[in-house]
mmCIF file of the N, C-alpha and C atoms, coordinates in Angstrom:
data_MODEL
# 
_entry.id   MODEL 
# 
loop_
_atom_site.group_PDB 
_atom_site.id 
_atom_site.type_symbol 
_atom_site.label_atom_id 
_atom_site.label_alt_id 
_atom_site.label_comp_id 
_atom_site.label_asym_id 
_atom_site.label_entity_id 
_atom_site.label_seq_id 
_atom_site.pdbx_PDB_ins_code 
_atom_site.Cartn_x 
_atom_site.Cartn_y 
_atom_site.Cartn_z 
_atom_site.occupancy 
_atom_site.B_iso_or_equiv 
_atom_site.pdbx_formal_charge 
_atom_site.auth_seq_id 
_atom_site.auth_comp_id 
_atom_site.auth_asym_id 
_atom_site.auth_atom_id 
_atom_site.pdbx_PDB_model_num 
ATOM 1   N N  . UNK A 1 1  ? 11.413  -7.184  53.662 1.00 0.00 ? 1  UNK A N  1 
ATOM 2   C CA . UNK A 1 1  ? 10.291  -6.921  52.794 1.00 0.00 ? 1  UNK A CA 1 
ATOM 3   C C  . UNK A 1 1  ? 10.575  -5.623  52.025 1.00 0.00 ? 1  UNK A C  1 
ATOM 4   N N  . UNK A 1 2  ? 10.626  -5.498  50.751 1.00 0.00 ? 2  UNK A N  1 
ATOM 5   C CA . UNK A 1 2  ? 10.785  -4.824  50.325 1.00 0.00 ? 2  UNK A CA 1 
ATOM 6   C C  . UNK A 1 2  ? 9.882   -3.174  49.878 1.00 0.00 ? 2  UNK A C  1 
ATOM 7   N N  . UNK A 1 3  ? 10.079  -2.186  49.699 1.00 0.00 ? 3  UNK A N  1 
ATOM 8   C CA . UNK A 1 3  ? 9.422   -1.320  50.077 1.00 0.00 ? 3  UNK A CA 1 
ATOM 9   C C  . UNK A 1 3  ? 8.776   -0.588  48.861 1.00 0.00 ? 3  UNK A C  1 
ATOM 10  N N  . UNK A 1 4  ? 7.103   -0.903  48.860 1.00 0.00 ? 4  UNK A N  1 
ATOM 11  C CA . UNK A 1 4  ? 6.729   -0.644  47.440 1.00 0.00 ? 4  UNK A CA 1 
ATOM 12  C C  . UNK A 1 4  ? 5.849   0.746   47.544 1.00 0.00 ? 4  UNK A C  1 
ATOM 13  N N  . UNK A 1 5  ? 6.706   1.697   46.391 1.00 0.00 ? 5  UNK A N  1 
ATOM 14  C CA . UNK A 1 5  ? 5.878   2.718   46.582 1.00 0.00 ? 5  UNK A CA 1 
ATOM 15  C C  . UNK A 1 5  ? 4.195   2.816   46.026 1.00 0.00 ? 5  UNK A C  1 
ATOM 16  N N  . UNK A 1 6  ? 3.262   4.193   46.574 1.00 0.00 ? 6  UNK A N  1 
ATOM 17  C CA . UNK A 1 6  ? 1.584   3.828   46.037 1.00 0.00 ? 6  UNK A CA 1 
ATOM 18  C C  . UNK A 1 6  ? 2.032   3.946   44.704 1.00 0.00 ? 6  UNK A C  1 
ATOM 19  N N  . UNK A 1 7  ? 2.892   4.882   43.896 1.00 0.00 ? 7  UNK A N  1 
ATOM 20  C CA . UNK A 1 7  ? 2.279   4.800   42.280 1.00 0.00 ? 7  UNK A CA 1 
ATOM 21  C C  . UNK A 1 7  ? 2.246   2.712   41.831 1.00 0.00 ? 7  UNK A C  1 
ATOM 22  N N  . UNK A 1 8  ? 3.647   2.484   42.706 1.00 0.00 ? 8  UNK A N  1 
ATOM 23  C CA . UNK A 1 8  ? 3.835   1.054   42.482 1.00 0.00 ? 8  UNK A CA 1 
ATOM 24  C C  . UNK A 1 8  ? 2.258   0.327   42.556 1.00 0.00 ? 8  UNK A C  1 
ATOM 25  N N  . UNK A 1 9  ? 1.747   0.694   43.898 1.00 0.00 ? 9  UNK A N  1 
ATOM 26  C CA . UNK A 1 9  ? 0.510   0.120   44.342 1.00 0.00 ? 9  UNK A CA 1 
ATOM 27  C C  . UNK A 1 9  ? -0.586  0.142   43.888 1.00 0.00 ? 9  UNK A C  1 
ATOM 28  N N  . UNK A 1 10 ? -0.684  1.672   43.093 1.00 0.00 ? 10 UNK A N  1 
ATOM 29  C CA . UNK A 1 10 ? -1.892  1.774   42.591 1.00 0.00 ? 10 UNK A CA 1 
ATOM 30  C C  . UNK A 1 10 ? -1.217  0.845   40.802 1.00 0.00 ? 10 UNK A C  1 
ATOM 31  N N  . UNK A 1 11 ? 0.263   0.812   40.352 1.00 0.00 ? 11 UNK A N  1 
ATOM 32  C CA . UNK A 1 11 ? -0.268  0.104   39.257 1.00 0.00 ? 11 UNK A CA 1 
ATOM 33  C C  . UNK A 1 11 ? -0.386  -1.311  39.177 1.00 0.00 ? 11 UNK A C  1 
ATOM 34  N N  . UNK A 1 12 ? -0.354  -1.674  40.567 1.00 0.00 ? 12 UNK A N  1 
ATOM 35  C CA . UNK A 1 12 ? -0.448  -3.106  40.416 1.00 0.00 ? 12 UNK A CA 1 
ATOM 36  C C  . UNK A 1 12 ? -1.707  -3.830  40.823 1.00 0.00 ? 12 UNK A C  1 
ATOM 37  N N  . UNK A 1 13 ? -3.007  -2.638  41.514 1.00 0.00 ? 13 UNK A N  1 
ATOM 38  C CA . UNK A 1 13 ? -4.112  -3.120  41.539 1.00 0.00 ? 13 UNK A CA 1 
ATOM 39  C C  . UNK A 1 13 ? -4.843  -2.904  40.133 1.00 0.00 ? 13 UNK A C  1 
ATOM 40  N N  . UNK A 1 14 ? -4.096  -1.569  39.490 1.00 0.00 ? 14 UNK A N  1 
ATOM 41  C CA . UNK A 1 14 ? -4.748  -1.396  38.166 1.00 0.00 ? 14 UNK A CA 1 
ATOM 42  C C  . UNK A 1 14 ? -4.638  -2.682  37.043 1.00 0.00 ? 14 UNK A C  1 
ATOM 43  N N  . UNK A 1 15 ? -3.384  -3.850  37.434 1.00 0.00 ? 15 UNK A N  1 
ATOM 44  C CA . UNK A 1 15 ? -3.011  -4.764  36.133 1.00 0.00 ? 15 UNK A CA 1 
ATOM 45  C C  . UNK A 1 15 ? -3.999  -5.391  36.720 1.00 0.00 ? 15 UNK A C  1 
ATOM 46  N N  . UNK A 1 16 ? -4.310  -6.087  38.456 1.00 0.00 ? 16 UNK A N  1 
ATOM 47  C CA . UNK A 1 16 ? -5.018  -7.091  38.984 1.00 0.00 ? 16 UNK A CA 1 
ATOM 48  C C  . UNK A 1 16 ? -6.601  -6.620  38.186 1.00 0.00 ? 16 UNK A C  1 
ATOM 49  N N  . UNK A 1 17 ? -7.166  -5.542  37.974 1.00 0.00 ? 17 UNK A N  1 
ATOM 50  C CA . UNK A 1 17 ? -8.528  -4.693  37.492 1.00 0.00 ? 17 UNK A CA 1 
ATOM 51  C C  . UNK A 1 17 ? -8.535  -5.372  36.024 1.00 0.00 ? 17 UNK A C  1 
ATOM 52  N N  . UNK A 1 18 ? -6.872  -5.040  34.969 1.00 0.00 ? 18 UNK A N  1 
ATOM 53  C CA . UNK A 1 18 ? -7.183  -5.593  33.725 1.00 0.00 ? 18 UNK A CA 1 
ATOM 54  C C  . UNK A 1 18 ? -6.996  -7.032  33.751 1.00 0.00 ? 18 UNK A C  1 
ATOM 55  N N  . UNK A 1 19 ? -6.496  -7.893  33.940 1.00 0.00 ? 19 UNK A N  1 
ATOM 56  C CA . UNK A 1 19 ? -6.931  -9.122  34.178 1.00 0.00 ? 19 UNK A CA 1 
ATOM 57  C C  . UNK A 1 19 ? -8.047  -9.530  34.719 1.00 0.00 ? 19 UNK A C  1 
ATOM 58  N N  . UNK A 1 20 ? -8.522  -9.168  35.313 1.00 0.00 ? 20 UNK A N  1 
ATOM 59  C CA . UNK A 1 20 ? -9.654  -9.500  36.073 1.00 0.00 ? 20 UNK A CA 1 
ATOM 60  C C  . UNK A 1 20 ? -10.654 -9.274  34.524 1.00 0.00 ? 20 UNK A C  1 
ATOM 61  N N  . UNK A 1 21 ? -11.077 -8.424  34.293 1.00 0.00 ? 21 UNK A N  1 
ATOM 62  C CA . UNK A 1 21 ? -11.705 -7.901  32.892 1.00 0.00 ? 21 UNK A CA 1 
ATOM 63  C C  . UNK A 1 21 ? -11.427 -8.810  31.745 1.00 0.00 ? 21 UNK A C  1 
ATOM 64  N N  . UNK A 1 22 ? -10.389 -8.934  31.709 1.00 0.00 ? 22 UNK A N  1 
ATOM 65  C CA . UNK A 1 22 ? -10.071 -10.208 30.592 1.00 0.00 ? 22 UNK A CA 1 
ATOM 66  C C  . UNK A 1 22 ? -10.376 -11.628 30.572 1.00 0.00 ? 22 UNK A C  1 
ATOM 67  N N  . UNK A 1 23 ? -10.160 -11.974 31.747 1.00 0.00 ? 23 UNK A N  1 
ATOM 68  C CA . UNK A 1 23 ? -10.887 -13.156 31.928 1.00 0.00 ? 23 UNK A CA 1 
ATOM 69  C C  . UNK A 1 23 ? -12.409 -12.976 31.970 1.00 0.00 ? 23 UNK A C  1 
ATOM 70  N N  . UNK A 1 24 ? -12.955 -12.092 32.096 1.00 0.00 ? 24 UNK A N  1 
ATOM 71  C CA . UNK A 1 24 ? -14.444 -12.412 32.066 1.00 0.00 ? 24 UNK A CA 1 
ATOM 72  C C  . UNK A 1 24 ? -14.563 -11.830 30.883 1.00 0.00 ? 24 UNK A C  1 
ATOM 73  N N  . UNK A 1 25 ? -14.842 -11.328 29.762 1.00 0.00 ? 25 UNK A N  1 
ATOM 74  C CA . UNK A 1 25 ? -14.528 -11.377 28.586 1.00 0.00 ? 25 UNK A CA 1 
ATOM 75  C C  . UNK A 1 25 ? -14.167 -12.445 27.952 1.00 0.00 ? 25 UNK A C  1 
ATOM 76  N N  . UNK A 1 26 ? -13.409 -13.519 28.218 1.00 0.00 ? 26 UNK A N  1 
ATOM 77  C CA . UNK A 1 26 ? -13.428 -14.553 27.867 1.00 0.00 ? 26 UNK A CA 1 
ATOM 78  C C  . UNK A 1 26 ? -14.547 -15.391 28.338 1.00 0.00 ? 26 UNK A C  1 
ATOM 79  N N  . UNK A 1 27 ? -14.733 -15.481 29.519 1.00 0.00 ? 27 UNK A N  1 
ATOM 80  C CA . UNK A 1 27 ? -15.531 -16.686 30.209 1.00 0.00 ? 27 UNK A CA 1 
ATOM 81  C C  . UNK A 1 27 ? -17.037 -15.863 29.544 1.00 0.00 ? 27 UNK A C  1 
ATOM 82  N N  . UNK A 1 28 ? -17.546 -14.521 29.580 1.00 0.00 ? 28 UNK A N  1 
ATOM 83  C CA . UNK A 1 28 ? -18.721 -14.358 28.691 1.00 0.00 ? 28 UNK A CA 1 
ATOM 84  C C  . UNK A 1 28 ? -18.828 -14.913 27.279 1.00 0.00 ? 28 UNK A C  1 
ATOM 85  N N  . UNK A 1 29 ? -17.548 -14.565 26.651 1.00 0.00 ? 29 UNK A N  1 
ATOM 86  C CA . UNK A 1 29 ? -17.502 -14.934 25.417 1.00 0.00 ? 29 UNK A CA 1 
ATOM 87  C C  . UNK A 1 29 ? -18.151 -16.394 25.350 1.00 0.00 ? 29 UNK A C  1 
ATOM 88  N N  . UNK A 1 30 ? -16.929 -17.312 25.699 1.00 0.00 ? 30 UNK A N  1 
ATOM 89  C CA . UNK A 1 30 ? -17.503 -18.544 25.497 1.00 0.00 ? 30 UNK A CA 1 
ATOM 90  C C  . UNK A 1 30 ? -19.095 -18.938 26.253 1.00 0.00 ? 30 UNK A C  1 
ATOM 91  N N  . UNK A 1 31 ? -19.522 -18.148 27.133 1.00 0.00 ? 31 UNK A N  1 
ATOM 92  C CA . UNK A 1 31 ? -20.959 -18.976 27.666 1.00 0.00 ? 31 UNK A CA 1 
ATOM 93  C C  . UNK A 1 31 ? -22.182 -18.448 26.370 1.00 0.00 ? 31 UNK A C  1 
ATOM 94  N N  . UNK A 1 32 ? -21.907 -17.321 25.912 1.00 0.00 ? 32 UNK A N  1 
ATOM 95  C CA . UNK A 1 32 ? -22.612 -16.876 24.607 1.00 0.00 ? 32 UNK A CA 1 
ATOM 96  C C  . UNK A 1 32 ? -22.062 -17.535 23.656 1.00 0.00 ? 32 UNK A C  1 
ATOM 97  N N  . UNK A 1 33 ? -20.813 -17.857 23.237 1.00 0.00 ? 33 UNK A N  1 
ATOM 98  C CA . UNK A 1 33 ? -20.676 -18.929 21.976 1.00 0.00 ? 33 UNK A CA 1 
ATOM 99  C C  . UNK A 1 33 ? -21.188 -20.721 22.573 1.00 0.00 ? 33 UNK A C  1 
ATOM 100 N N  . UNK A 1 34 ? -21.441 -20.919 23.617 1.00 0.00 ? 34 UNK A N  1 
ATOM 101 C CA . UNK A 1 34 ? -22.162 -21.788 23.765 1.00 0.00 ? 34 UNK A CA 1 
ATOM 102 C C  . UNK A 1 34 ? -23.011 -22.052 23.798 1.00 0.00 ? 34 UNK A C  1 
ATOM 103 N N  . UNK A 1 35 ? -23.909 -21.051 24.338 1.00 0.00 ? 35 UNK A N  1 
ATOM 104 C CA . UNK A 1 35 ? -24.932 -21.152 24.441 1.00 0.00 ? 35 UNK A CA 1 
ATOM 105 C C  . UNK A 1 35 ? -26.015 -21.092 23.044 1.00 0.00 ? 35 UNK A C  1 
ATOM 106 N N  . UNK A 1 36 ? -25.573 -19.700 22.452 1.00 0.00 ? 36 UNK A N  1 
ATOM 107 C CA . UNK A 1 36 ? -26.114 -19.717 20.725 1.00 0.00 ? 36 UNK A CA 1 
ATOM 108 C C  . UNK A 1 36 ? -25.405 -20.469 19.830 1.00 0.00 ? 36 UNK A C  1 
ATOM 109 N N  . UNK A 1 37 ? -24.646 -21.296 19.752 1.00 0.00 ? 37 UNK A N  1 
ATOM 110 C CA . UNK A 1 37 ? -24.223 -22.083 19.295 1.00 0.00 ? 37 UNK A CA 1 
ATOM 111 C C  . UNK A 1 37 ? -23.016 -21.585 18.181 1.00 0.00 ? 37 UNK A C  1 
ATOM 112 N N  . UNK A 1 38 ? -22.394 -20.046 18.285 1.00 0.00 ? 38 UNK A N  1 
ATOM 113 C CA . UNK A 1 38 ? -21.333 -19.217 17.637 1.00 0.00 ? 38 UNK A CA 1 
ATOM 114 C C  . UNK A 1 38 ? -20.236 -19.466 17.387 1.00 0.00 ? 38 UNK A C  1 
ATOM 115 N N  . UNK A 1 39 ? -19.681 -18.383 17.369 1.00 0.00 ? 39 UNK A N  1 
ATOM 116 C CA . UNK A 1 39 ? -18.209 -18.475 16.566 1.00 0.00 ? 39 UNK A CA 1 
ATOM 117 C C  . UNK A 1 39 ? -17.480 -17.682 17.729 1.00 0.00 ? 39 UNK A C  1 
ATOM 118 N N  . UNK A 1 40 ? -16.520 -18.265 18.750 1.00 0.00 ? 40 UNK A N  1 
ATOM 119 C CA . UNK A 1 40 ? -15.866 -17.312 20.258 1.00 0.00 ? 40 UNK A CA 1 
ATOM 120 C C  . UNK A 1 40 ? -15.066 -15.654 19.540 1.00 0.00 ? 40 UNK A C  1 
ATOM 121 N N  . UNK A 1 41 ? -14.550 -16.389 18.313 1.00 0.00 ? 41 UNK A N  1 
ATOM 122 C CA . UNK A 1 41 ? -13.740 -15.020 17.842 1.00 0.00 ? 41 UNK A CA 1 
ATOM 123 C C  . UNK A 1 41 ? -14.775 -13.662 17.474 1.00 0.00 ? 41 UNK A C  1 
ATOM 124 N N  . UNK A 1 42 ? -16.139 -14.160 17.407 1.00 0.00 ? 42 UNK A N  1 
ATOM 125 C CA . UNK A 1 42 ? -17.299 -13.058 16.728 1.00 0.00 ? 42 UNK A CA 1 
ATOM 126 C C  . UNK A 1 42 ? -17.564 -12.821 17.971 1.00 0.00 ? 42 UNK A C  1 
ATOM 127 N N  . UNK A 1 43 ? -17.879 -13.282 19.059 1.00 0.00 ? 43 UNK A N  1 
ATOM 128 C CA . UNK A 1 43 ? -18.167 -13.024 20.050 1.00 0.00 ? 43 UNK A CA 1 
ATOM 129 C C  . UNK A 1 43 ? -16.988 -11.934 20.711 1.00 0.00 ? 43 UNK A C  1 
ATOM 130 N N  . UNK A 1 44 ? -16.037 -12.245 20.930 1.00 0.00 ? 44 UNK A N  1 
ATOM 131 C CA . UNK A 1 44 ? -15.113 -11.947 21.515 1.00 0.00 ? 44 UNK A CA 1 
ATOM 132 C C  . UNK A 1 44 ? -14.912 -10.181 20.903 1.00 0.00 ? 44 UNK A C  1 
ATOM 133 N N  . UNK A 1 45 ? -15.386 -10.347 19.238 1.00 0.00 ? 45 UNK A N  1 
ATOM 134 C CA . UNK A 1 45 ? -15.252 -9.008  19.071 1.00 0.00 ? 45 UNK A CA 1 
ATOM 135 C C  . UNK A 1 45 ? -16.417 -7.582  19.663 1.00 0.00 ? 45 UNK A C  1 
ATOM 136 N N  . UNK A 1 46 ? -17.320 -8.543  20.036 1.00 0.00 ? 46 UNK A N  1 
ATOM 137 C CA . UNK A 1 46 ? -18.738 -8.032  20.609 1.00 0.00 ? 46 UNK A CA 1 
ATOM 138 C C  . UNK A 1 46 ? -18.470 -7.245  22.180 1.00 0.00 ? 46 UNK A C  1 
ATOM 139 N N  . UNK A 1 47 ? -17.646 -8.191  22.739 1.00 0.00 ? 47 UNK A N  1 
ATOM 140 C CA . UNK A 1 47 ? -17.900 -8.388  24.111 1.00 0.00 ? 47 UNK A CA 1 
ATOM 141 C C  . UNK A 1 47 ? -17.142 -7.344  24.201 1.00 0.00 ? 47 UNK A C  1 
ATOM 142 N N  . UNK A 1 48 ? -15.600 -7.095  23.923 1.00 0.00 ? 48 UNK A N  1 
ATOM 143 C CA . UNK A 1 48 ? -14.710 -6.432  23.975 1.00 0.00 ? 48 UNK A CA 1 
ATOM 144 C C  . UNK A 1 48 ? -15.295 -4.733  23.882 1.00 0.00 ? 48 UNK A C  1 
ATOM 145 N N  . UNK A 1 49 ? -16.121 -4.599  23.464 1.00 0.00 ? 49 UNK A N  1 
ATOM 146 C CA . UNK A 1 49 ? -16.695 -3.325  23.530 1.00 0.00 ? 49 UNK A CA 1 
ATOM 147 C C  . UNK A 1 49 ? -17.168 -2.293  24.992 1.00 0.00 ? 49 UNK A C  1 
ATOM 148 N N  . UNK A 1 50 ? -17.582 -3.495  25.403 1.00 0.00 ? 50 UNK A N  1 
ATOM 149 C CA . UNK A 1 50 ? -18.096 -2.720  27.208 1.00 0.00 ? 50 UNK A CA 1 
ATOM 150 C C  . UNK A 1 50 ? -17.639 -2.410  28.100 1.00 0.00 ? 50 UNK A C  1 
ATOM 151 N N  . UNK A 1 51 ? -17.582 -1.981  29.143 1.00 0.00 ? 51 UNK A N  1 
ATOM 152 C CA . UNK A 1 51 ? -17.048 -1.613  30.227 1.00 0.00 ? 51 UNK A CA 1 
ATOM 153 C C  . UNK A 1 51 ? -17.126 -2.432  31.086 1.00 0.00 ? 51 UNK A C  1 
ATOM 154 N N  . UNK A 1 52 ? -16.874 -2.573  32.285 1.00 0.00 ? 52 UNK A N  1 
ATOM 155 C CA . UNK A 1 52 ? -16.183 -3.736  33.129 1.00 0.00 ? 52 UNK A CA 1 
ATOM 156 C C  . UNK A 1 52 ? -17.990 -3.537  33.977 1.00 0.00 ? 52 UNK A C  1 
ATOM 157 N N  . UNK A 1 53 ? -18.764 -2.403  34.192 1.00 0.00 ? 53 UNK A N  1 
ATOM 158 C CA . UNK A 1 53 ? -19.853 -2.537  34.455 1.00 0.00 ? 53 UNK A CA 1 
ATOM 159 C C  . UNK A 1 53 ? -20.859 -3.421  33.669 1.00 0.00 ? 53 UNK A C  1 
ATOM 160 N N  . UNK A 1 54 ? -21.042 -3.333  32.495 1.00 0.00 ? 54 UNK A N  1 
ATOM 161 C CA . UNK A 1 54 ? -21.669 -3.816  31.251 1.00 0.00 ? 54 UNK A CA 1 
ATOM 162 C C  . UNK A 1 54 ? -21.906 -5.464  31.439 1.00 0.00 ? 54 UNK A C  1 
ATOM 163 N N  . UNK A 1 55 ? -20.037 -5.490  31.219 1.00 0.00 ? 55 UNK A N  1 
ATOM 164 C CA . UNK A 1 55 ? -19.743 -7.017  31.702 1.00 0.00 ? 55 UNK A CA 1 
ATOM 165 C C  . UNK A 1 55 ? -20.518 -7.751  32.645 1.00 0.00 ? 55 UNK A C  1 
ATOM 166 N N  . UNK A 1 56 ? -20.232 -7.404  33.439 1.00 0.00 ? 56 UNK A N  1 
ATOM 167 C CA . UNK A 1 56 ? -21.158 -7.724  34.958 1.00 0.00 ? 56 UNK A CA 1 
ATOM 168 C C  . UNK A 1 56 ? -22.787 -7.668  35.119 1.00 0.00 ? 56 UNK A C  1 
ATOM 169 N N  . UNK A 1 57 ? -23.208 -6.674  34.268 1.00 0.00 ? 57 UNK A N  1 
ATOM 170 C CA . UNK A 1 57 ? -24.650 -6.845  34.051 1.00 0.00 ? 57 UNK A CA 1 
ATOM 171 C C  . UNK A 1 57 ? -24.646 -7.858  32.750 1.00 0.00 ? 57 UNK A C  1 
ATOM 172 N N  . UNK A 1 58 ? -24.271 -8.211  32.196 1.00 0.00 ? 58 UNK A N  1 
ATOM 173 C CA . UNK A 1 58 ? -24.523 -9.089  31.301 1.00 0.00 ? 58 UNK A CA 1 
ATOM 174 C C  . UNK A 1 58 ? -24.547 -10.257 31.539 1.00 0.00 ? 58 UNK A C  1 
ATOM 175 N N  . UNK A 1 59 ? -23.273 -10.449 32.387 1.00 0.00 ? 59 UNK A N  1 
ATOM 176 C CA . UNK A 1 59 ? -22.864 -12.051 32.998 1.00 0.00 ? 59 UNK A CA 1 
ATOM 177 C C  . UNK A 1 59 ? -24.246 -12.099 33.555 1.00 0.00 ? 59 UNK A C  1 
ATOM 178 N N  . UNK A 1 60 ? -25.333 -11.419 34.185 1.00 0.00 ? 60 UNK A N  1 
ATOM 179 C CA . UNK A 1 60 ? -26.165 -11.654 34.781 1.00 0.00 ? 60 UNK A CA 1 
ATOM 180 C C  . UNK A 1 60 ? -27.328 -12.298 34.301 1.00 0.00 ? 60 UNK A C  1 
ATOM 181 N N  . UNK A 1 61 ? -27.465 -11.287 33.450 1.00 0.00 ? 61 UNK A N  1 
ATOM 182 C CA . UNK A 1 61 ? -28.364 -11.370 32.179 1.00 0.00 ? 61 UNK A CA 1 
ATOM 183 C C  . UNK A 1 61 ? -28.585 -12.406 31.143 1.00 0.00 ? 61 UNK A C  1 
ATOM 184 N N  . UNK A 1 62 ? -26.846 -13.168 30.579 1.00 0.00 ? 62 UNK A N  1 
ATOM 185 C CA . UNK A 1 62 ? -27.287 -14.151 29.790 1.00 0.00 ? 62 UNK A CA 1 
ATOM 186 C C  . UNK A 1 62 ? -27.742 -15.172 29.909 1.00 0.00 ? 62 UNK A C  1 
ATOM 187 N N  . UNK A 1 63 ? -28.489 -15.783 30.683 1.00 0.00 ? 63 UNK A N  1 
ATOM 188 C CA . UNK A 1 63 ? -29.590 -17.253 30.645 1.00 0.00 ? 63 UNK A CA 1 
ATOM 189 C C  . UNK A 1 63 ? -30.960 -16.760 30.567 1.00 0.00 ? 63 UNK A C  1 
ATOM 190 N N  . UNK A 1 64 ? -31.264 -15.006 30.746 1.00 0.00 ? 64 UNK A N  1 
ATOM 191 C CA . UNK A 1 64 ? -32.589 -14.327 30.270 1.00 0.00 ? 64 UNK A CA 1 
ATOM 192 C C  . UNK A 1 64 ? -33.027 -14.734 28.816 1.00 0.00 ? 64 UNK A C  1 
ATOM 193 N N  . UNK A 1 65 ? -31.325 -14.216 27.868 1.00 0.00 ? 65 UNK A N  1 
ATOM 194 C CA . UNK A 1 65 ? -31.600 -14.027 26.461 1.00 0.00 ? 65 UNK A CA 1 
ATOM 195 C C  . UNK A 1 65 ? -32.619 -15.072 26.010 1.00 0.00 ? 65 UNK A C  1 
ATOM 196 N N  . UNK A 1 66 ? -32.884 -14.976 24.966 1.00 0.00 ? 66 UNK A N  1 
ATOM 197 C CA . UNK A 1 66 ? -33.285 -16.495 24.045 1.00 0.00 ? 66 UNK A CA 1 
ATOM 198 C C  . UNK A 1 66 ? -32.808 -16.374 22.468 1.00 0.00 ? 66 UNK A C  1 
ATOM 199 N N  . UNK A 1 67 ? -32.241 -15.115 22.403 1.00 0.00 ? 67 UNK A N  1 
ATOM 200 C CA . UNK A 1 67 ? -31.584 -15.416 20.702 1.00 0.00 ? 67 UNK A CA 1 
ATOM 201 C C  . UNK A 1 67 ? -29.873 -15.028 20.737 1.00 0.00 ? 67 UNK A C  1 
ATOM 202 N N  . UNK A 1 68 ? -29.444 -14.577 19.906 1.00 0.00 ? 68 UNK A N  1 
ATOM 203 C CA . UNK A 1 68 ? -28.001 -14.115 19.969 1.00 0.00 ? 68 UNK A CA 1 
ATOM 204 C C  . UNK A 1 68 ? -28.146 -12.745 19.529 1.00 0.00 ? 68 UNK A C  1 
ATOM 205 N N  . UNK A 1 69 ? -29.339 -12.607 18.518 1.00 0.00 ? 69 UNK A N  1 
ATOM 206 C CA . UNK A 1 69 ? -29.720 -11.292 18.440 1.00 0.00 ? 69 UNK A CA 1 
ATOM 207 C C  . UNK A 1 69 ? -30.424 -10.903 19.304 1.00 0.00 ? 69 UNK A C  1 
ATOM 208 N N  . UNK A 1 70 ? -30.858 -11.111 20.271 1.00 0.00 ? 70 UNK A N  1 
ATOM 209 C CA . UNK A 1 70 ? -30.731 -10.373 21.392 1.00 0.00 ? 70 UNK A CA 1 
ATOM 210 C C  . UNK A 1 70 ? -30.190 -9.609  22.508 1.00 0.00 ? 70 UNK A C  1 
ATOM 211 N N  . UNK A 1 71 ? -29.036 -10.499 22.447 1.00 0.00 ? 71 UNK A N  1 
ATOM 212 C CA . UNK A 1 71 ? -27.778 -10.298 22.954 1.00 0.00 ? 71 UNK A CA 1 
ATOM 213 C C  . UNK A 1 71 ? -27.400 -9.377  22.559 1.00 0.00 ? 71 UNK A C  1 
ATOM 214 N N  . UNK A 1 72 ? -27.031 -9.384  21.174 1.00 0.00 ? 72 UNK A N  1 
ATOM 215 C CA . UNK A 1 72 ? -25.944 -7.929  20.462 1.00 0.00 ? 72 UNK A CA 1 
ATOM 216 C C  . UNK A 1 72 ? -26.995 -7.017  20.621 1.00 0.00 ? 72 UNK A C  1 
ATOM 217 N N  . UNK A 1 73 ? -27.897 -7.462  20.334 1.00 0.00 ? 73 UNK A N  1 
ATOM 218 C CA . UNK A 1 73 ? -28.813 -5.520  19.962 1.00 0.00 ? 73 UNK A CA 1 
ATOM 219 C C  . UNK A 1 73 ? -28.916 -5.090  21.665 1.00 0.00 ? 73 UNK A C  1 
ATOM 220 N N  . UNK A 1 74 ? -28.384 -5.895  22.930 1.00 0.00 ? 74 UNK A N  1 
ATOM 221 C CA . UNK A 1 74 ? -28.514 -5.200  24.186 1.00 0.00 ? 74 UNK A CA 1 
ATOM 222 C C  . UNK A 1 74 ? -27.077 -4.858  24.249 1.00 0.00 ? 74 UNK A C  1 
ATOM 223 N N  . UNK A 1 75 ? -25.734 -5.416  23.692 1.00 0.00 ? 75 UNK A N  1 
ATOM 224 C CA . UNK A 1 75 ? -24.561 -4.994  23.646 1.00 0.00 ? 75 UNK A CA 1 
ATOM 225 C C  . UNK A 1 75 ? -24.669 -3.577  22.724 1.00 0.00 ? 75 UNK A C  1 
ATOM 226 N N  . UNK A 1 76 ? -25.200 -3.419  21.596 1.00 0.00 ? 76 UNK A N  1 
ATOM 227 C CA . UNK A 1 76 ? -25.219 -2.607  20.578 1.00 0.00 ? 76 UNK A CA 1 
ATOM 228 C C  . UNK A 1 76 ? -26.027 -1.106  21.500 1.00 0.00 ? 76 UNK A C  1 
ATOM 229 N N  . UNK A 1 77 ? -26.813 -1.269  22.541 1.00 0.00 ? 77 UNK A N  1 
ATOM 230 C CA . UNK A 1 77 ? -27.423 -0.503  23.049 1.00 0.00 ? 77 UNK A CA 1 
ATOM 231 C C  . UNK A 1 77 ? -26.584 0.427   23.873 1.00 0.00 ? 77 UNK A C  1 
ATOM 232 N N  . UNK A 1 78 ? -26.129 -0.305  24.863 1.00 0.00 ? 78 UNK A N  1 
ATOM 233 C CA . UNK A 1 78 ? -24.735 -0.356  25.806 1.00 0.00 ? 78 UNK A CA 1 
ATOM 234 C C  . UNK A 1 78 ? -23.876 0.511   25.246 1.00 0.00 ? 78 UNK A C  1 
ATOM 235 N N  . UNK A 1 79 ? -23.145 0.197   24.009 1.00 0.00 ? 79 UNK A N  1 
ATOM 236 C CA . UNK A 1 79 ? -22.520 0.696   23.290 1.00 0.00 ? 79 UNK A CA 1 
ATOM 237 C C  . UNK A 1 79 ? -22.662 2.152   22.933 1.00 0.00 ? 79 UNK A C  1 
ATOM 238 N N  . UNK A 1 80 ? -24.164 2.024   22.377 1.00 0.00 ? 80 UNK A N  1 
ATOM 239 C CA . UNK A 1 80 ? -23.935 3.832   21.992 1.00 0.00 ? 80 UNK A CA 1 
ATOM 240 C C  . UNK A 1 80 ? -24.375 4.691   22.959 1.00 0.00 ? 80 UNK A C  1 
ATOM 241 N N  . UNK A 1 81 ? -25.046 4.240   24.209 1.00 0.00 ? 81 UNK A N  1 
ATOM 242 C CA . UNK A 1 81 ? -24.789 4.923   25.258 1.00 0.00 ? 81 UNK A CA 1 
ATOM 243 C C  . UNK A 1 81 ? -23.937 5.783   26.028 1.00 0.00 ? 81 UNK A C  1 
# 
């Protein structure tokens, strides 16, 4: 078994952290371009803005919404926070 040092360790939980983030960024994207009936690439530029916390409260959040402008103006909030 080969012998992996922590910087090794810590950067390989850090790639498992950005993947992890990316895929849900995607999978938000599309449940908001499905759901409002959008465009994934407009979305995608939305989503990409938040933090991996944000994300996670949102995933929560979107079957609350009822518009798409609702959505952004709570991303847009997030944002300048």
């Amino acid at each position: 078994m080969p012998y992996v040092t922590s910087v090794e360790r810590i950067g390989f939980e850090r790639g498992v952290q950005q993947g992890r983030y990316q895929e849900g960024i995607q999978i938000i994207s599309k449940l908001i371009s499905k759901k409002f009936k959008s465009k994934i690439e407009k979305e995608l530029a939305w989503i990409k803005k938040l933090t991996s916390d944000d994300l996670l409260e949102l995933s929560e959040l979107i079957l609350d919404f009822e518009s798409l402008h609702e959505v952004h103006e709570w991303i847009q909030k997030r944002v300048k926070a």
